[in-house]
Residue, then its C-alpha position, 0 to 999 in steps of 0.5 A: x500500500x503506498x501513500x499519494x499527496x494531490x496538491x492544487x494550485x490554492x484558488x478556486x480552480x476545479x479543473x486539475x482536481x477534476x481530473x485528479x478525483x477519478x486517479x485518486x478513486x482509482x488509486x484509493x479502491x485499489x487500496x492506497x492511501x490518498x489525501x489531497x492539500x488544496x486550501x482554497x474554498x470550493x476544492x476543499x467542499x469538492x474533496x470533503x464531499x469526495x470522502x478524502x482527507x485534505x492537508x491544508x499547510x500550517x503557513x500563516x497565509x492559508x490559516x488566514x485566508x480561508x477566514x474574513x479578513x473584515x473587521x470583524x474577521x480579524x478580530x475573530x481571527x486574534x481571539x482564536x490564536x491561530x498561531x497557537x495551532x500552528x505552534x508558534x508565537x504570535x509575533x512568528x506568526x504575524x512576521x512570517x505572514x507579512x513575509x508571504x504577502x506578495x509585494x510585486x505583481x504582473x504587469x497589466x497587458x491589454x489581452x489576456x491569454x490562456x493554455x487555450x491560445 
């Protein structure tokens, strides 16, 4: 029995899992272990409703993003001290996702290509 790890791109993009469910329903009736790591929002109900277990990373930036990042948000998210389920301090915790938010980004370009182009 070996083990296999699916992992996403973390937006709500459905398209890669559609075509790992099938592999992973496959692999798992032939009895492997299978877990997917996909934070975003819609492929986490897709895997929770396929029956199999999804490993979100312990980085900051994924246990702040499946939150509201509103007022009421991020009081929340300060009351529940994610950073006590990520085993560190609150100050690591805050230095590490102000590290990972992304401070450049692609130009604007007047046409949009995709893989289909």
């Amino acid at each position: 029995m070996a083990r296999f790890l699916f992992t996403t791109l973390p937006w709500n993009d459905l398209g890669l899992l559609a075509r790992s469910l099938p592999i992973a329903r496959g692999l798992a009736a032939r009895g492997h272990k299978i877990a997917f790591s996909s934070p975003a929002k819609a492929p986490r109900a897709l895997i929770s409703e396929a029956g199999f277990d999804n490993l979100i990373p312990k980085h900051p930036i994924y246990l702040v993003r499946k939150r509201d990042i509103g007022l009421k948000g991020s009081a929340r998210l300060i009351r529940s001290k994610p950073w006590e389920d990520a085993g560190m301090s609150a100050f690591k915790f805050f230095i590490k996702f102000i590290k990972a938010i992304p401070l450049k980004f692609a130009p604007q370009t007047p046409e949009v290509w995709s893989m289909d182009h």
